[in-house]
C-alpha positions in Angstrom: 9.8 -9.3 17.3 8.3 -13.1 17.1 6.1 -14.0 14.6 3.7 -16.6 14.3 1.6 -18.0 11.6 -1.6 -16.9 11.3 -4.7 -17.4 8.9 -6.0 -14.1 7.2 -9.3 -14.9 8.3 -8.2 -15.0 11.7 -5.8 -11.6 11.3 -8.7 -10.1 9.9 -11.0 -10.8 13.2 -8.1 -10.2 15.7 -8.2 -6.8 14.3 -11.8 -6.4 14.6 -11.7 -7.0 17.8 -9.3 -4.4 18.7 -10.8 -2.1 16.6 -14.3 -2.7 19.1 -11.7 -2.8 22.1 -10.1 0.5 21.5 -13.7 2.0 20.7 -15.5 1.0 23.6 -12.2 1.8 26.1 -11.7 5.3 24.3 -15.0 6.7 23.3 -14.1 6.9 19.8 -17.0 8.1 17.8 -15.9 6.8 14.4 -12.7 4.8 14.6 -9.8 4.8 11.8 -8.4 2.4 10.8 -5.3 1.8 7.8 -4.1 -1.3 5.9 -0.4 -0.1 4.4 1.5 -1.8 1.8 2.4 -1.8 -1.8 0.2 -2.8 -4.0 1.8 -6.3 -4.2 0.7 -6.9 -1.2 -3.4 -6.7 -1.8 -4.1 -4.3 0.7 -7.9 -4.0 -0.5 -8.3 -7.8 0.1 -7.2 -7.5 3.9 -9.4 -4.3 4.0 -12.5 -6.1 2.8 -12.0 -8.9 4.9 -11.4 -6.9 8.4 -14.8 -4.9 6.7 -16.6 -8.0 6.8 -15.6 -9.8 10.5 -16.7 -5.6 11.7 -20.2 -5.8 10.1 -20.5 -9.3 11.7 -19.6 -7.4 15.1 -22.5 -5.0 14.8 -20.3 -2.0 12.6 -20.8 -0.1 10.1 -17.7 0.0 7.6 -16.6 2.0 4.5 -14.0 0.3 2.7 -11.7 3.5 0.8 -9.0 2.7 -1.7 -6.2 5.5 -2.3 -6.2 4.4 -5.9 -9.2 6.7 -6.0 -7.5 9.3 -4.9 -4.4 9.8 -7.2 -3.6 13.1 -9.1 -4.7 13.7 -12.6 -2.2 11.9 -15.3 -0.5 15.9 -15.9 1.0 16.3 -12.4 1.6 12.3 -11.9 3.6 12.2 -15.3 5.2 15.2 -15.1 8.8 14.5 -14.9 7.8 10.7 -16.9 5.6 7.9 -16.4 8.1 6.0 -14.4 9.6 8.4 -12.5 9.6 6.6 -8.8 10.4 9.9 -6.9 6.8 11.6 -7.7 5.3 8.1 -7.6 6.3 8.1 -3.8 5.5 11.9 -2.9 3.1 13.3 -6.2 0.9 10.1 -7.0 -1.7 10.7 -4.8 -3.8 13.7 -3.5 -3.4 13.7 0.7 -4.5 16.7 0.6 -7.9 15.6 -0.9 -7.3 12.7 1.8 -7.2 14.8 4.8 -10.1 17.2 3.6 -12.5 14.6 1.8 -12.1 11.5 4.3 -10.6 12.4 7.7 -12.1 16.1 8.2 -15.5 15.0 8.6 -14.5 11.6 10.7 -13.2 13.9 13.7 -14.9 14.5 17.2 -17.9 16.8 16.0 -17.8 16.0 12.4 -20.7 15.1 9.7 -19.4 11.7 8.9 -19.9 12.3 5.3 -16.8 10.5 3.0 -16.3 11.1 -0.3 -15.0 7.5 -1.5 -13.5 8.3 -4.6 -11.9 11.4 -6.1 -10.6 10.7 -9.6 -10.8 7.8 -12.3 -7.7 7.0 -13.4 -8.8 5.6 -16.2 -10.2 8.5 -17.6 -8.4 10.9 -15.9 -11.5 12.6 -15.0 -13.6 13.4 -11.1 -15.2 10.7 -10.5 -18.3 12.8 -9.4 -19.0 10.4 -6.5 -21.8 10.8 -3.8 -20.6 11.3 -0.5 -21.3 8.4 1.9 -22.3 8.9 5.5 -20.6 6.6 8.6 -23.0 6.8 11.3 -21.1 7.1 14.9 -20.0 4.3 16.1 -18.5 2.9 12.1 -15.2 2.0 10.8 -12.8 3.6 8.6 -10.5 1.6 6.6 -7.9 2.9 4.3 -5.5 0.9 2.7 -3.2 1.4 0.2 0.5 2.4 0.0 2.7 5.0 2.0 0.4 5.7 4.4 1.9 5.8 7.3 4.8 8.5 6.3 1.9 11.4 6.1 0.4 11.8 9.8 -2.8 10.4 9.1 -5.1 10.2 12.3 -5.2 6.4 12.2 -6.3 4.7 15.4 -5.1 1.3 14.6 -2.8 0.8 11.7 -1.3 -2.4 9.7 1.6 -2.7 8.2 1.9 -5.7 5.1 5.3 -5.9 4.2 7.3 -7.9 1.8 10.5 -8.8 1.7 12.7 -6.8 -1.3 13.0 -10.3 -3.0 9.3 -11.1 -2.7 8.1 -7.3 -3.2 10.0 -7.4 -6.5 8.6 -11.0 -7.2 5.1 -10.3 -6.9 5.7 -6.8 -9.0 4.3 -6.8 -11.9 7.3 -6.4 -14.5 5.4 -3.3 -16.0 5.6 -1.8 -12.4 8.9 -2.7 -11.4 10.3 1.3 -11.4 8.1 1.7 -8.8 10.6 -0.4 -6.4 12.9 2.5 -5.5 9.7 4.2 -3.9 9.6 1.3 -1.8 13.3 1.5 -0.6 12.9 4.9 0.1 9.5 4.4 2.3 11.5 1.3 4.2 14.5 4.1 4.8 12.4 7.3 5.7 9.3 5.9 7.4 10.0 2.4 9.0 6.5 1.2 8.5 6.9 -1.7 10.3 8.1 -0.4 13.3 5.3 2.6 13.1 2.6 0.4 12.3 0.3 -1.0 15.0 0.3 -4.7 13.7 2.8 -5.8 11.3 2.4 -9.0 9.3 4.9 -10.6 7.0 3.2 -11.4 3.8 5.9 -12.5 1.2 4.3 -15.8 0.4 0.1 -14.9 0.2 -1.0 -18.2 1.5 0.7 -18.6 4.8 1.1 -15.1 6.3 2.8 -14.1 9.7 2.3 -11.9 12.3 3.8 -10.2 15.2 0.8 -9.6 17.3 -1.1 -7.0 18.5 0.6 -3.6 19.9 
């Protein structure tokens, strides 16, 4: 695959455009959309920009974080606090994923998204009001390991960092969490699942390969 240099302002309304493409050409009441990487690649920053270059095209959007969706601390920490094999399949709570966010986004459903299950923080439901995307609004998910769980995602991105840069831009606190990463790379092949893949290793000048 070629890459070329891109701005993320302009990745960001590429993919808005093929999100309104692959709307209008399928009939697509609410379209999916998910931003994949770790979290040293900012996924949430691409997510809110693509948000923003869709609401400027007439969308709706609800941003949604998997951060708000992790496990409570006793089955994340159950086999230890760094513990990189439940941090890639026991972190976070697909299950609540599937029934909470995609359930009510398929042909027939309500539209109503929870956007938040569980604060971290306090380890406690988060109690949030369900949202409502009208027909014709955008989904985006981002966070990490998506892609290796079958999530309906019409259009999916891929930011990946090279193991040098992922460990680089790790915070050292975080830095058991690599092996996850491996093991993603070896199981899933994000970038070669992923509708648009974009090489992000150094945050200001980021590549990609085009649309699919």
């Amino acid at each position: 695959m070629r890459f070329e240099a891109i701005t993320w302002e302009r990745l960001a309304g590429a993919i808005a455009d093929k999100a309104v493409e692959v709307k209008a050409e399928d009939g697509i009441s609410r379209l999916r959309i998910g931003i994949d990487g770790a979290p040293a690649a900012q996924t949430g920053e691409l997510a809110g920009q693509i948000g923003e270059a869709l609401r400027v095209r007439g969308r709706s959007v609800l941003v949604v974080g998997t951060e708000g969706f992790l496990r409570p601390a006793s089955l994340r920490f159950e086999y230890g606090r760094e513990d990189p094999e439940t941090y890639y399949s026991g972190w976070y709570d697909t299950g609540a994923l599937w029934r909470e966010v995609f359930g009510s986004l398929e042909a027939g459903g309500s539209g109503r998204v929870l956007p938040d299950l569980w604060d971290p923080v306090s380890d406690r439901a988060t109690r949030s009001a369900h949202v409502e995307l009208p027909p014709g609004g955008v989904l985006l998910l981002h966070g990490p390991f998506l892609l290796g769980h079958w999530f309906p995602f019409d259009l999916s991105v891929h930011l990946r960092l090279s193991t040098a840069a992922l460990r680089r831009r790790t915070q050292e606190s975080e830095r058991w969490t690599l092996p996850a990463f491996e093991r993603y790379e070896d199981e899933v092949g994000p970038g070669d699942v992923a509708d648009v893949l974009v090489r992000a290793d150094d945050p200001r000048h980021p590549a990609w390969g085009g649309l699919r």
